[in-house]
PyMOL Python script that loads the backbone (N, CA, C, O; Angstrom):
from pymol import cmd

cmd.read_pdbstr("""\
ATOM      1  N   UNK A   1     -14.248  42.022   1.964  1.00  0.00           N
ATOM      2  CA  UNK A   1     -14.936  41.030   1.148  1.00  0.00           C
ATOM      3  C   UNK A   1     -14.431  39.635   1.512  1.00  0.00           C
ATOM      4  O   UNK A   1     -13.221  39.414   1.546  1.00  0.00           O
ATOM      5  N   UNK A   2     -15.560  38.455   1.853  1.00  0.00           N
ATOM      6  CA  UNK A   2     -15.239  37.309   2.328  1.00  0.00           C
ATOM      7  C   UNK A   2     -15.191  36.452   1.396  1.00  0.00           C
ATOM      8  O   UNK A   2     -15.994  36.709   0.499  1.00  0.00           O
ATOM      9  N   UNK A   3     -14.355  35.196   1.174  1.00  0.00           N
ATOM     10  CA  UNK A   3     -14.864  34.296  -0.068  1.00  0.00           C
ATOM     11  C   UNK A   3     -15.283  33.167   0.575  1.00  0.00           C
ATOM     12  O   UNK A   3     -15.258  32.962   1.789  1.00  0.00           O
ATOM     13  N   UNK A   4     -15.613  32.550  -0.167  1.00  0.00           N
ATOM     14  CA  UNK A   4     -16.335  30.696   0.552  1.00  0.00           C
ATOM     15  C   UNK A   4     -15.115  30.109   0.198  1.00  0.00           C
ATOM     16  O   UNK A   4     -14.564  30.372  -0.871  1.00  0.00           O
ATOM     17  N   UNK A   5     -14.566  29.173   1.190  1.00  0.00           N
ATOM     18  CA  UNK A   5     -13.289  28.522   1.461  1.00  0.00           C
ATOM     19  C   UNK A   5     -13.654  27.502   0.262  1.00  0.00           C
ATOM     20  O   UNK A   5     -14.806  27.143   0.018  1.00  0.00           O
ATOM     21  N   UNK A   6     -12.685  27.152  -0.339  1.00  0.00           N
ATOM     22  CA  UNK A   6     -12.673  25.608  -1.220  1.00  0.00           C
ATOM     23  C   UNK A   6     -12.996  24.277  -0.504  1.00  0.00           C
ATOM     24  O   UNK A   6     -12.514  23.815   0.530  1.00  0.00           O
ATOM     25  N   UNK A   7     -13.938  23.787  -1.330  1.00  0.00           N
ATOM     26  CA  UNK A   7     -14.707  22.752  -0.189  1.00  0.00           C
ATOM     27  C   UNK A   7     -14.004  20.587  -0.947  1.00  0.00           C
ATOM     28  O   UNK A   7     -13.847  20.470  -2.163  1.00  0.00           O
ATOM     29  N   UNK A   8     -13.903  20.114  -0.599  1.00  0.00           N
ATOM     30  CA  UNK A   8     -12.934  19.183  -0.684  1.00  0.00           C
ATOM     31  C   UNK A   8     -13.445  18.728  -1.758  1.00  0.00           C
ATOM     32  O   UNK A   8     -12.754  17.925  -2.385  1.00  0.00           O
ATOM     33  N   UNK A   9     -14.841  19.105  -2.314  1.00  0.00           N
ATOM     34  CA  UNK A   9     -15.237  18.089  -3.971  1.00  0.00           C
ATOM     35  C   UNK A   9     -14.335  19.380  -4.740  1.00  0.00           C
ATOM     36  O   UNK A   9     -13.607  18.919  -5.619  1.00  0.00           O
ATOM     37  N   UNK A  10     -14.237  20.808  -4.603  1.00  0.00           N
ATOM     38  CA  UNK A  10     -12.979  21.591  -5.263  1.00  0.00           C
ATOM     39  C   UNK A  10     -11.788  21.045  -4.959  1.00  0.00           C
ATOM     40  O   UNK A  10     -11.013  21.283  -5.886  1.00  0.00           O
ATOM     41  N   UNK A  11     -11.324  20.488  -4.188  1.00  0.00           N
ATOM     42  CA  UNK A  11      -9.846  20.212  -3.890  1.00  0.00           C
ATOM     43  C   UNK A  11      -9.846  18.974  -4.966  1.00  0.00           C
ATOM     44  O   UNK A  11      -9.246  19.015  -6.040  1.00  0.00           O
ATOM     45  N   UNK A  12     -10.529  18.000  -4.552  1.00  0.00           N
ATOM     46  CA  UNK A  12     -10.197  16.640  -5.403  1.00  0.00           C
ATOM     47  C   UNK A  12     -10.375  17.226  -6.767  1.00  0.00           C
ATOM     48  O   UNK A  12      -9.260  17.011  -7.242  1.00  0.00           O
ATOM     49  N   UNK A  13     -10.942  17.723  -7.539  1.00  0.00           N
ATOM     50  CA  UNK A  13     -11.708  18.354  -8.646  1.00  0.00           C
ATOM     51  C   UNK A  13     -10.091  19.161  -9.250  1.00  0.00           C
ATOM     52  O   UNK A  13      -9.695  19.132 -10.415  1.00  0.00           O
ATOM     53  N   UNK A  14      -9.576  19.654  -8.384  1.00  0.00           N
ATOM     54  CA  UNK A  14      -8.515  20.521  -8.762  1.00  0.00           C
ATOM     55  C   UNK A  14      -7.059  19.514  -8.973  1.00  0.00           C
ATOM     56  O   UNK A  14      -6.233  19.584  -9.882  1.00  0.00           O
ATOM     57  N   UNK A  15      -7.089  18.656  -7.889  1.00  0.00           N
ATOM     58  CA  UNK A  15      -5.735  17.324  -8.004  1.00  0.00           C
ATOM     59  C   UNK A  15      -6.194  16.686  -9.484  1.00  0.00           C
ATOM     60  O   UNK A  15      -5.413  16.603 -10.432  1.00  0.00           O
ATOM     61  N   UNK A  16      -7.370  16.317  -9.518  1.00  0.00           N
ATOM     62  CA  UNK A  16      -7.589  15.591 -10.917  1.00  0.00           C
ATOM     63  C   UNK A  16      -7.084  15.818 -11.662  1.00  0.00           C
ATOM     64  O   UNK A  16      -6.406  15.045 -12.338  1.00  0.00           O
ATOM     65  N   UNK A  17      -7.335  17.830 -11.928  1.00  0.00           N
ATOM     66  CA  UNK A  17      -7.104  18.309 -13.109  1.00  0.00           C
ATOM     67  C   UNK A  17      -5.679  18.628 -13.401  1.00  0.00           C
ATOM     68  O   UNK A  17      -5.351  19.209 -14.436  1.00  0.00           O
ATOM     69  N   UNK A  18      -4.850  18.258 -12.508  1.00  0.00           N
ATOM     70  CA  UNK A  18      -3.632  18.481 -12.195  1.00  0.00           C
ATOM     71  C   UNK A  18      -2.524  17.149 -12.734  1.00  0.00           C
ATOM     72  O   UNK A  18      -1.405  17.339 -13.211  1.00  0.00           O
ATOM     73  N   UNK A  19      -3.202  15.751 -12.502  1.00  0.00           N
ATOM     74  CA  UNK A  19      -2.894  14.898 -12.755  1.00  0.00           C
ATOM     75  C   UNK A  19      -2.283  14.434 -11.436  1.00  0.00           C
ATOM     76  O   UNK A  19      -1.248  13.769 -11.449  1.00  0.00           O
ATOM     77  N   UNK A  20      -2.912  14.776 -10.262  1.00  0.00           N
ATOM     78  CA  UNK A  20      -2.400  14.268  -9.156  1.00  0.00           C
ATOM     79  C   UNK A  20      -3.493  13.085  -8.262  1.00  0.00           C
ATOM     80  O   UNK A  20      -4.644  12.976  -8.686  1.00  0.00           O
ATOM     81  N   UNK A  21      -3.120  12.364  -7.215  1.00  0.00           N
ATOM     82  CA  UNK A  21      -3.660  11.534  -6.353  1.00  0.00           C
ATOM     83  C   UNK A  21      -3.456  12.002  -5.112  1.00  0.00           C
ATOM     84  O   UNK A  21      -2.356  12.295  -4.643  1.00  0.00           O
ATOM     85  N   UNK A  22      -4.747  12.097  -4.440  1.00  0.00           N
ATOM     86  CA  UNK A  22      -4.783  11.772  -2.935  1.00  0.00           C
ATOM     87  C   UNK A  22      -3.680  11.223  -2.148  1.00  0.00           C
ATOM     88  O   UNK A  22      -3.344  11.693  -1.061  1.00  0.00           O
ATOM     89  N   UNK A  23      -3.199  10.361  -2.633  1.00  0.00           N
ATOM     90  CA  UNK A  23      -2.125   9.211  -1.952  1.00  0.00           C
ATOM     91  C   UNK A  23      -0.923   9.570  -2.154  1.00  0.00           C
ATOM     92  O   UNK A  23       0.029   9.192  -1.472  1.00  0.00           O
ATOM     93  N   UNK A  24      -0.855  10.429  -3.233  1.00  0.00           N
ATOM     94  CA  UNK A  24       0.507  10.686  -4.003  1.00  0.00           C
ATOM     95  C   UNK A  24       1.856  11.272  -3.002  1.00  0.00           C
ATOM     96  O   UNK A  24       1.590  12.337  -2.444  1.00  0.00           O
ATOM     97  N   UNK A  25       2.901  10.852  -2.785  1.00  0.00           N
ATOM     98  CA  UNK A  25       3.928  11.669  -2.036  1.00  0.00           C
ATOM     99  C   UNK A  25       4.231  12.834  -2.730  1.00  0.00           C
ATOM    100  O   UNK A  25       4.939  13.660  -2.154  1.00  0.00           O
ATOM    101  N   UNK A  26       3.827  13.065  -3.874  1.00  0.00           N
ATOM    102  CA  UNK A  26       3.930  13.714  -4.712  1.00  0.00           C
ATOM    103  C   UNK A  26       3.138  15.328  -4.208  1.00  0.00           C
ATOM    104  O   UNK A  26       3.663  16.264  -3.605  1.00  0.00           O
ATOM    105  N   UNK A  27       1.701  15.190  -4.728  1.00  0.00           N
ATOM    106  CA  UNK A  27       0.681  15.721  -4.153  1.00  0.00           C
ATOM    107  C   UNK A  27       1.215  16.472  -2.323  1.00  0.00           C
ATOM    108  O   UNK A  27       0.863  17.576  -1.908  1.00  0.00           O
ATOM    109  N   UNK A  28       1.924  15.666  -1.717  1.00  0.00           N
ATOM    110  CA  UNK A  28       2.149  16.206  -0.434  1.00  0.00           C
ATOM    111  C   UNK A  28       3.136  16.790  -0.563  1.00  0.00           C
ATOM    112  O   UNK A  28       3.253  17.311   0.546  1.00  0.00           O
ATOM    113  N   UNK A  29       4.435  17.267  -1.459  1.00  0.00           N
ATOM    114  CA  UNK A  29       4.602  17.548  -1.629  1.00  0.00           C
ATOM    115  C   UNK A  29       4.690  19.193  -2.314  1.00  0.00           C
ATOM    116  O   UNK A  29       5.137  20.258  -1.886  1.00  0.00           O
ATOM    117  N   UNK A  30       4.202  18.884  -3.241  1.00  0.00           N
ATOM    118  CA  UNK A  30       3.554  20.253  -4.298  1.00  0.00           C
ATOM    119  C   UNK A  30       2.799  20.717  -2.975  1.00  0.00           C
ATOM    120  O   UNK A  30       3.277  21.795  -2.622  1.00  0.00           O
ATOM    121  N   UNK A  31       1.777  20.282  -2.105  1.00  0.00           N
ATOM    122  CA  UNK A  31       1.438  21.070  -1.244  1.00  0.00           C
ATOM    123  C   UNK A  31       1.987  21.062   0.039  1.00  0.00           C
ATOM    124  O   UNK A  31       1.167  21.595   0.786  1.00  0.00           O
ATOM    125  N   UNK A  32       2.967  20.717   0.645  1.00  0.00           N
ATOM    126  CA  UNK A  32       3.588  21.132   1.680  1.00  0.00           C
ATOM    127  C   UNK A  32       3.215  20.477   3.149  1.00  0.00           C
ATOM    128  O   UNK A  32       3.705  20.603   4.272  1.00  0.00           O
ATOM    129  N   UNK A  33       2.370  19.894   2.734  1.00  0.00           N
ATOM    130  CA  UNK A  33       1.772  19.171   3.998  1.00  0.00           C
ATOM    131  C   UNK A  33       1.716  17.393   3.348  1.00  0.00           C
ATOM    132  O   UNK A  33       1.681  17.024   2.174  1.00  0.00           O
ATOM    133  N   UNK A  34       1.724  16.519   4.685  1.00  0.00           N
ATOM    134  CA  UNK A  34       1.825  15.052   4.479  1.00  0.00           C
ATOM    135  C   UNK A  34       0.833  14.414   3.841  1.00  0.00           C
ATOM    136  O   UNK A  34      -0.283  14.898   3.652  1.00  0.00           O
ATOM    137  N   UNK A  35       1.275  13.079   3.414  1.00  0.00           N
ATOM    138  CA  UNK A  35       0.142  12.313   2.803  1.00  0.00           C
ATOM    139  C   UNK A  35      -1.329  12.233   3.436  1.00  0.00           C
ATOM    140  O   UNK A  35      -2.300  12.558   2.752  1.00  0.00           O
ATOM    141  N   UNK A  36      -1.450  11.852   4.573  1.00  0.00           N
ATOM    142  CA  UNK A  36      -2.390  11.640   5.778  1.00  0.00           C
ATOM    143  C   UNK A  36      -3.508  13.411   5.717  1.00  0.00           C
ATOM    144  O   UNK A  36      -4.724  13.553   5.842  1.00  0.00           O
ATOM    145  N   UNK A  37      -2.508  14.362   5.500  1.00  0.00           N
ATOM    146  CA  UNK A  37      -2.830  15.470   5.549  1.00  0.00           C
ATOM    147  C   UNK A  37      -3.912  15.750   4.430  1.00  0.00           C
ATOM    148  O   UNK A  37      -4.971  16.299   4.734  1.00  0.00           O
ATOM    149  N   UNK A  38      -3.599  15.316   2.959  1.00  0.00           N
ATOM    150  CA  UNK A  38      -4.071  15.909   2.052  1.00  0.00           C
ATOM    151  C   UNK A  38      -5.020  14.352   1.654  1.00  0.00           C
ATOM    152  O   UNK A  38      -5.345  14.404   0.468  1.00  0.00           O
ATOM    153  N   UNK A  39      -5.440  13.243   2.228  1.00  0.00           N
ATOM    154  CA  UNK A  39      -6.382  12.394   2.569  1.00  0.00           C
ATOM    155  C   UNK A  39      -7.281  13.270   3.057  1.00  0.00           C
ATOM    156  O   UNK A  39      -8.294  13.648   2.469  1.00  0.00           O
ATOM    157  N   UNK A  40      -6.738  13.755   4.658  1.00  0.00           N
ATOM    158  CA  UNK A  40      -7.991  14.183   5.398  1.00  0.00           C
ATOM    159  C   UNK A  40      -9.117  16.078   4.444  1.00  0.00           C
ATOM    160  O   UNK A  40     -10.292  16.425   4.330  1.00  0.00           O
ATOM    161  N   UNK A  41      -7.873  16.595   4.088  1.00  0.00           N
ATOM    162  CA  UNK A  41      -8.766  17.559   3.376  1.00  0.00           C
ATOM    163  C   UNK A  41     -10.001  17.066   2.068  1.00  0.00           C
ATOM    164  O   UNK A  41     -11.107  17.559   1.851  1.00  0.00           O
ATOM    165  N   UNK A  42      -9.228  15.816   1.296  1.00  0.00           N
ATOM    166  CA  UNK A  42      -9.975  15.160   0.140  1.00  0.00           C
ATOM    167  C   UNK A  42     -11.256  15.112   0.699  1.00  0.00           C
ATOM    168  O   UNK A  42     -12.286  15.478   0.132  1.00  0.00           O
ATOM    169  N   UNK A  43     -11.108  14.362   2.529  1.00  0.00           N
ATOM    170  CA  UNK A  43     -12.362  13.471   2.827  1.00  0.00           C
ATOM    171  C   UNK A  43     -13.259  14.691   3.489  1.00  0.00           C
ATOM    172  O   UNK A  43     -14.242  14.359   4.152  1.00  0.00           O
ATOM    173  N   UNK A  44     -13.016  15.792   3.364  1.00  0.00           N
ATOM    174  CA  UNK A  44     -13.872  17.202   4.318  1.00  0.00           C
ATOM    175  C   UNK A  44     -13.418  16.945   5.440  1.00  0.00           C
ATOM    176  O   UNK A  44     -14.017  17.831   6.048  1.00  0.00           O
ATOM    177  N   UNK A  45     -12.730  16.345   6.340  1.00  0.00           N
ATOM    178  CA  UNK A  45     -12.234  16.480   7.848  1.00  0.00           C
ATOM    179  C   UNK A  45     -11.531  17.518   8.012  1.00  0.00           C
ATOM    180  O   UNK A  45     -11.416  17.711   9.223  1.00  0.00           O
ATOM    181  N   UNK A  46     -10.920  18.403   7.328  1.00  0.00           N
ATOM    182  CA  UNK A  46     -10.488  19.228   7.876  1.00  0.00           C
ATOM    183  C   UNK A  46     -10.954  20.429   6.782  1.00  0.00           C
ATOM    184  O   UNK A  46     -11.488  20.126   5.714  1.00  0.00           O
ATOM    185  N   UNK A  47     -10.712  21.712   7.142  1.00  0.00           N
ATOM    186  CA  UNK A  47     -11.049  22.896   6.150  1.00  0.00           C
ATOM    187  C   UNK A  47     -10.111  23.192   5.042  1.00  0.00           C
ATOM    188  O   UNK A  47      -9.047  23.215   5.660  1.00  0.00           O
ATOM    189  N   UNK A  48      -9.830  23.422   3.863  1.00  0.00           N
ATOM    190  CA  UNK A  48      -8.511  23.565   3.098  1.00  0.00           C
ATOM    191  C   UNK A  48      -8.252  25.239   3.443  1.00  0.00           C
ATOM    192  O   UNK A  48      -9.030  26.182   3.294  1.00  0.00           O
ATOM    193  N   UNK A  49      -6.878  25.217   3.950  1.00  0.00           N
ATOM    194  CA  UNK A  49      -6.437  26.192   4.485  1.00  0.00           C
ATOM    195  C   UNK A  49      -5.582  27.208   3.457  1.00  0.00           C
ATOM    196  O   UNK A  49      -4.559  26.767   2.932  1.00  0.00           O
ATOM    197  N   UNK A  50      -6.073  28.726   3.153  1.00  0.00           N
ATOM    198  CA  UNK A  50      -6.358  29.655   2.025  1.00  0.00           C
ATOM    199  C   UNK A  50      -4.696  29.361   1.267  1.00  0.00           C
ATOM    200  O   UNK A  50      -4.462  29.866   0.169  1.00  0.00           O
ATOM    201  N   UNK A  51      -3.536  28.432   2.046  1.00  0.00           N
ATOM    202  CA  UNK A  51      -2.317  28.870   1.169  1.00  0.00           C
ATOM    203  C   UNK A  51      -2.661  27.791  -0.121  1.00  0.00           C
ATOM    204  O   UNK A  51      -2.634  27.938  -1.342  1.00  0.00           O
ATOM    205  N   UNK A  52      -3.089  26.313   1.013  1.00  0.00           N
ATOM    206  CA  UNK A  52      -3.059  25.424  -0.080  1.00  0.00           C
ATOM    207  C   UNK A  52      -4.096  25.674  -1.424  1.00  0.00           C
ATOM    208  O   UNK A  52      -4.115  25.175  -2.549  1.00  0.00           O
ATOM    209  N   UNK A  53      -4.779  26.498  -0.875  1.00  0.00           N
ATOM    210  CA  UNK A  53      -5.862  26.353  -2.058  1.00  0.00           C
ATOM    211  C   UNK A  53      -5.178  27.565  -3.466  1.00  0.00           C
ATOM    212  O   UNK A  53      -5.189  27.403  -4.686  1.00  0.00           O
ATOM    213  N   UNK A  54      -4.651  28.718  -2.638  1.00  0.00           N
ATOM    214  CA  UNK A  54      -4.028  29.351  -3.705  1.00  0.00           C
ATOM    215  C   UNK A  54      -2.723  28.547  -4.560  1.00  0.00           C
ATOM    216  O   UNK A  54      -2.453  28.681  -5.754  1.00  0.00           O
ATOM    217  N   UNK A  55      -2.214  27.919  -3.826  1.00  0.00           N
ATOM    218  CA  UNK A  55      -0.923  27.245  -4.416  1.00  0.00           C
ATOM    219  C   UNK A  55      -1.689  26.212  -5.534  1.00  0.00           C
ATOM    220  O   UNK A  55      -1.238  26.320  -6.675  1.00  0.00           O
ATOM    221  N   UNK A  56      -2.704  25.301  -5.366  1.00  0.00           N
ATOM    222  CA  UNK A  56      -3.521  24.872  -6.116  1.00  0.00           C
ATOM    223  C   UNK A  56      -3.809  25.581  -7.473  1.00  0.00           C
ATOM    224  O   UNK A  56      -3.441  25.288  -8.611  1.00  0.00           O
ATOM    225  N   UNK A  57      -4.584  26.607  -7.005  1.00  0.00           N
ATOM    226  CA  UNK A  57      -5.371  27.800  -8.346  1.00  0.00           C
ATOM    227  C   UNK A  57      -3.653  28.141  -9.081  1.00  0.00           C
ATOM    228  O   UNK A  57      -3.596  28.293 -10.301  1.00  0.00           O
ATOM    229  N   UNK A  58      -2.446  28.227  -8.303  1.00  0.00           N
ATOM    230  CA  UNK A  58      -1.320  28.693  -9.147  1.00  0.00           C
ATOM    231  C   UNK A  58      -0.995  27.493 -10.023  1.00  0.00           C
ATOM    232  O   UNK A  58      -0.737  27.647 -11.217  1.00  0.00           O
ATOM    233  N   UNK A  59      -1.004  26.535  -9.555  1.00  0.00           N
ATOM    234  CA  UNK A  59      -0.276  25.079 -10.298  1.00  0.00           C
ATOM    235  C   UNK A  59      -1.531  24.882 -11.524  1.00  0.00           C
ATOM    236  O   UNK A  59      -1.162  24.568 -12.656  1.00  0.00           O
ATOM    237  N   UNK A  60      -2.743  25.043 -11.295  1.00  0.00           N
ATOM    238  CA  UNK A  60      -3.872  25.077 -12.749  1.00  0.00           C
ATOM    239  C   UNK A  60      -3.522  26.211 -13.532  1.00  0.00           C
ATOM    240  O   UNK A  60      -3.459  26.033 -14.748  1.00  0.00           O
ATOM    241  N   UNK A  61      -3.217  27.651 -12.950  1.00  0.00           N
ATOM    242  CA  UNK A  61      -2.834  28.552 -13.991  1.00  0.00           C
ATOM    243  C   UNK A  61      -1.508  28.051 -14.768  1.00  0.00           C
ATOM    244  O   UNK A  61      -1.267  27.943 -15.970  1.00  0.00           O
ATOM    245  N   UNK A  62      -0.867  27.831 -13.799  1.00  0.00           N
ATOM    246  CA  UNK A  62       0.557  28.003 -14.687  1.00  0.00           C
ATOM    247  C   UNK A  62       1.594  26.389 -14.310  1.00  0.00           C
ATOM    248  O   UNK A  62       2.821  26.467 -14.271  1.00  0.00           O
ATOM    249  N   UNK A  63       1.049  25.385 -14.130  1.00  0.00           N
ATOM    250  CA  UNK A  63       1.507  23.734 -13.954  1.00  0.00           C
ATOM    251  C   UNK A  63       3.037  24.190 -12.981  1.00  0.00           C
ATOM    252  O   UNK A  63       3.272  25.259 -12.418  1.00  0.00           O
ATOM    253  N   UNK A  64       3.914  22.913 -13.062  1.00  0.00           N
ATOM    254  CA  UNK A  64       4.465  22.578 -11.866  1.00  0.00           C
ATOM    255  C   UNK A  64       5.312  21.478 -12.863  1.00  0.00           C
ATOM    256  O   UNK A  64       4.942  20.815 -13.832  1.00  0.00           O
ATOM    257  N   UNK A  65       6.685  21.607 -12.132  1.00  0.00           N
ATOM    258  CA  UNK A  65       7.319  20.901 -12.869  1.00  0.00           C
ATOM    259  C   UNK A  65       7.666  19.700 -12.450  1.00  0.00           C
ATOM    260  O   UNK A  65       8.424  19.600 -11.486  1.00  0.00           O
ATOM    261  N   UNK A  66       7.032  18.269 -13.285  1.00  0.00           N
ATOM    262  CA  UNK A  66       6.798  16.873 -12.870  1.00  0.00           C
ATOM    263  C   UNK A  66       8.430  16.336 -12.477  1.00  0.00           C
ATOM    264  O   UNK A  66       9.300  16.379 -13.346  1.00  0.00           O
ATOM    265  N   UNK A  67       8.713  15.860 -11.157  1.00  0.00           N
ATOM    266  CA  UNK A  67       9.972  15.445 -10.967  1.00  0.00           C
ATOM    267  C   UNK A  67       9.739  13.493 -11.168  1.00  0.00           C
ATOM    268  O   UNK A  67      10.653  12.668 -11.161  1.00  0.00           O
ATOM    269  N   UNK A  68       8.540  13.265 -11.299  1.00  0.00           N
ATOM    270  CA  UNK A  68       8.813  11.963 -11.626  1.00  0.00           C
ATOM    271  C   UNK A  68       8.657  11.010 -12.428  1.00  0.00           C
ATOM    272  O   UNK A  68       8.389   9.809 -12.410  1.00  0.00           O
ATOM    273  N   UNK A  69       8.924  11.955 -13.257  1.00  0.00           N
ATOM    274  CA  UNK A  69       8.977  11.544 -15.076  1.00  0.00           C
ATOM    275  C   UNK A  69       9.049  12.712 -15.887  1.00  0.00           C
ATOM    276  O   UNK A  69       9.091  12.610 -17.113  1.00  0.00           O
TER     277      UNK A  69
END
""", "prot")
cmd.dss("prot")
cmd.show_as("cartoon", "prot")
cmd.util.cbc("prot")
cmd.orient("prot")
């Protein structure tokens, strides 16, 4: 069984709900890849690749603990 990859209006849609930014060092963080990196997925240039998107769906189930505040 195949799923349809998360498409970047889900990615931004999911940072929102998260209380995160595109820009955030933060955001590159929580996901493991660089600032520049998680720009280019926001903008559809690249495909969101199945870890980040699960690590995503985990941080909406169950949040992430804010180190900067």
């Amino acid at each position: 069984m195949t799923t349809t990859p998360m498409s970047a209006r889900q990615f931004k849609l999911a940072l929102k709900k998260l209380g995160l930014t595109v820009a955030s060092k933060q955001t590159s963080k929580l996901l493991g890849v660089g600032v520049r990196q998680v720009q280019r997925l926001a903008a559809g240039k690249h495909s969101i690749h199945p870890s980040i998107e699960l690590l995503l769906k985990m941080y909406l189930k169950h949040g992430f603990e804010n180190e900067e505040g």
